[in-house]
C-alpha positions, 0 to 999 in steps of 0.5 A: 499147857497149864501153868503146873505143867509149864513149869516144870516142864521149864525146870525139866529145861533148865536141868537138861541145860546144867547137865549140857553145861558138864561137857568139856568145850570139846562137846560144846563146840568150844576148842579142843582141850588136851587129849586124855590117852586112855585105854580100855580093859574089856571091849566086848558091848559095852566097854565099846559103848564106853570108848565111843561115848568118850570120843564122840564127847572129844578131848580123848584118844583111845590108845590101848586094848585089853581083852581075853577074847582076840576076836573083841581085840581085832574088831574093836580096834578096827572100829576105833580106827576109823573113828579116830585115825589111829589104831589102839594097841591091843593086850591080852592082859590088863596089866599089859595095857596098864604098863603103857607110857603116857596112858592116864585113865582106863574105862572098866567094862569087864564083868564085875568079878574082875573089877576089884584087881583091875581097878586096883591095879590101875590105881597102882599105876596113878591112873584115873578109872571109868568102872562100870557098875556093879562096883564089885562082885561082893561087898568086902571087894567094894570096901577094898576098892573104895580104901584104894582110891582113897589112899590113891587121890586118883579120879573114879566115876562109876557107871550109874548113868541113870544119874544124867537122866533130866528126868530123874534129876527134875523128880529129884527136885520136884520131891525135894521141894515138898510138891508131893508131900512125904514119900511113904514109900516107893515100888522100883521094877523092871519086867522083861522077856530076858533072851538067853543062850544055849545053857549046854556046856560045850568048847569055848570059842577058839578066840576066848580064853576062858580060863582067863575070862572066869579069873578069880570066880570059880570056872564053870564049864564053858557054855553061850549062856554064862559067857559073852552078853549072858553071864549077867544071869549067871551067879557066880559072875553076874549075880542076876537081874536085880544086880545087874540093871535093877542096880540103876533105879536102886541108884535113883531112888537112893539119890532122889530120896538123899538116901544112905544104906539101907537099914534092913533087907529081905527077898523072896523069889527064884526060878520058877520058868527059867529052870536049868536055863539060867543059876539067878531068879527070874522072879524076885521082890526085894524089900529095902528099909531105908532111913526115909522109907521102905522100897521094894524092887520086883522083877520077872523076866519071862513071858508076855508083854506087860499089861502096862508096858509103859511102866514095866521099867521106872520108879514108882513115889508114893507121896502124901499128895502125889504119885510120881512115876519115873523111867529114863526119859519121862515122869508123871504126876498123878495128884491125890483126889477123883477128877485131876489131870495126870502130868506128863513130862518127857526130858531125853538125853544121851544118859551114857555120853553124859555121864562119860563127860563129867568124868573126863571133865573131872581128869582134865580139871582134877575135880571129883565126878558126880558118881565116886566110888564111895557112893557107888558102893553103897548102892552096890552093897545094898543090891548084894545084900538083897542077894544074900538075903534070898540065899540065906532066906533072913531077913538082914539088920545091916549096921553102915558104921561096922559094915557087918549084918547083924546078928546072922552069921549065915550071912555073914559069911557071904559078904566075901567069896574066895578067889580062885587061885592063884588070884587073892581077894583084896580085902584086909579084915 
């Protein structure tokens, strides 16, 4: 190991350490701490990766679920009675769950179009939130959501667990320290073969109400495709691939770098294989202007595997003196100049586990987690821009103090979509 790989390779140690460090005792081996009561509204995937993370890190106890589907009620709370030794209470409606006495914090997995009410509502209640991300379905539910909690002093983490990643975090300090030089400009992508459902509109499941599951978006005829798993390519509820996980490397890069918003935005892309499979582009480039430098995401979601699969999900920085690559468990240097070695550091960790302990650390010392509400935010409105700049085909001035885009009435207008009724939009021009 040469002395440059060594160390880092002891700064890549000593990142994983701090990030162990953020557990609560339970975690560590230390004594068990009080447990949190929590509850969980949507226990479909990952609502149940959610609730498992929390207990394997300990301190916790899962007493309620919520779901509109009584099939995910039945075998979540089956499974987290063997893991725990106490059957959750199981709810139709999260306002239900949230009535419970003694219940102190709720993890949000829903898709992102229930967010704003469910998180709302649970700050209503004093409660403590664990929200998965995207923060919100458009942008003016997101400034609601991050007024309440304001208003609220209550705790909220949201889902960016990429955030944990000692890969990222080491290529965070290994920029900050100015090794790569400036950063002109950086490439994010994630290419995937994306496996989809029959799009056929047909009768939902006798166990899903579906009406119910669509809640304020508007309710398309029920179909495999938009519902369980695969309503993430849907636009009226997922909004598609960028949205849904290209979100976590905008997160990164925006974190890595020090980054606010973005000052401008444009895309370009659509369907161009998965028509009439699927309402969201299956290839697309979006073009970030941020205050550092530009970044632009890429994505295509169908066909062969990648000339190189090995950087088919990661980070691209290209710096003054090094190109740096990131994905979740490795980076690599790639130095200016014929003729020099490539560095190659791997840093696993449980990114998900992780992230879940330093919010129930922060319930049980009232302390703000790493990811708050106000951050995700950000991150959530720039993908949601990048959206509307594909729909408006513009490109969008963004001012961060008014949170208005400039000058482009077309796109303006899709910074808030109505609810559907009899559920009413949160926020208050």
């Amino acid at each position: 190991m040469n002395s440059i790989t060594r160390r880092k390779f002891v700064q890549t140690t000593a990142v994983s350490a701090a990030a162990l460090s953020q557990l609560p005792s339970a975690l560590r081996g230390g004594e068990s701490e009080r447990k949190v009561k929590m509850g969980v509204i949507g226990c479909g995937w990952y609502g149940m990766v959610d609730a498992k993370a929390a207990l394997k890190v300990g301190g916790v106890e899962i007493v309620g679920l919520c779901d509109v589907d009584s099939e995910h009620l039945s075998q979540s709370a089956s499974e987290l009675e063997k893991s725990q030794g106490t059957r959750p209470q199981t709810f139709k409606m999260y306002d239900d769950l949230l009535k419970m006495p003694g219940l102190e914090a709720v993890i949000i997995a829903t898709p992102p179009h229930w967010h704003a009410l469910q998180i709302i509502s649970a700050l209503d209640r004093g409660l403590d939130v664990y929200c998965e991300k995207p923060l919100s379905y458009d942008i003016r539910e997101g400034r609601a959501m991050v007024d309440a909690v304001k208003k609220s002093g209550r705790i909220v983490q949201v889902g960016f667990q990429r955030r944990k990643s000692p890969a990222f975090q080491a290529v965070r300090q290994h920029i900050q320290e100015g090794t790569a030089g400036r950063i002109v400009c950086v490439d994010a992508n994630i290419h995937y073969k994306a496996v989809l459902k029959d799009p056929t509109p047909c009768q939902p499941p006798a166990s899903l109400d579906w009406d119910l599951w669509s809640g304020p978006a508007p309710k398309r005829p029920y179909s495999p495709q938009i519902g369980h798993m695969n309503w993430r390519l849907e636009k009226t509820t997922g909004h598609g691939h960028l949205v849904d996980w290209g979100i976590h490397l905008i997160d990164a890069t925006r974190v890595i770098l020090g980054e606010g918003a973005p000052k401008t935005v444009a895309a370009s892309g659509g369907l161009y294989y998965l028509t009439d499979k699927i309402t969201t582009p299956d290839v697309m480039t979006a073009h970030f202007e941020f205050a550092t430098c530009p970044l632009t995401w890429r994505h295509h979601i169908w066909g062969a595997e990648e000339y190189t699969p090995e950087t088919s999900n990661g980070i691209f920085f290209y710096g003054e003196k090094e190109t740096i690559f990131v994905t979740d468990d490795r980076w690599e240097i790639i130095p200016v100049g014929k003729g020099k070695d490539r560095q190659v550091q791997h840093a696993r960790a449980d990114m998900g586990e992780l992230h879940m302990a330093e919010f129930l650390k922060a319930v049980q010392k009232r302390e703000q987690p790493g990811c708050i509400i106000a951050d995700a935010y950000i991150t959530t409105t720039a993908v949601q821009l990048a959206m509307i700049a594909l729909d408006t085909g513009t490109k969008l001035c963004w001012d961060s103090q008014t949170e208005n885009v400039v000058d482009n009435p077309a796109a303006a207008k899709l910074l808030k979509r109505d609810y559907r009724e009899p559920w009413k939009h949160p926020y208050q021009a």
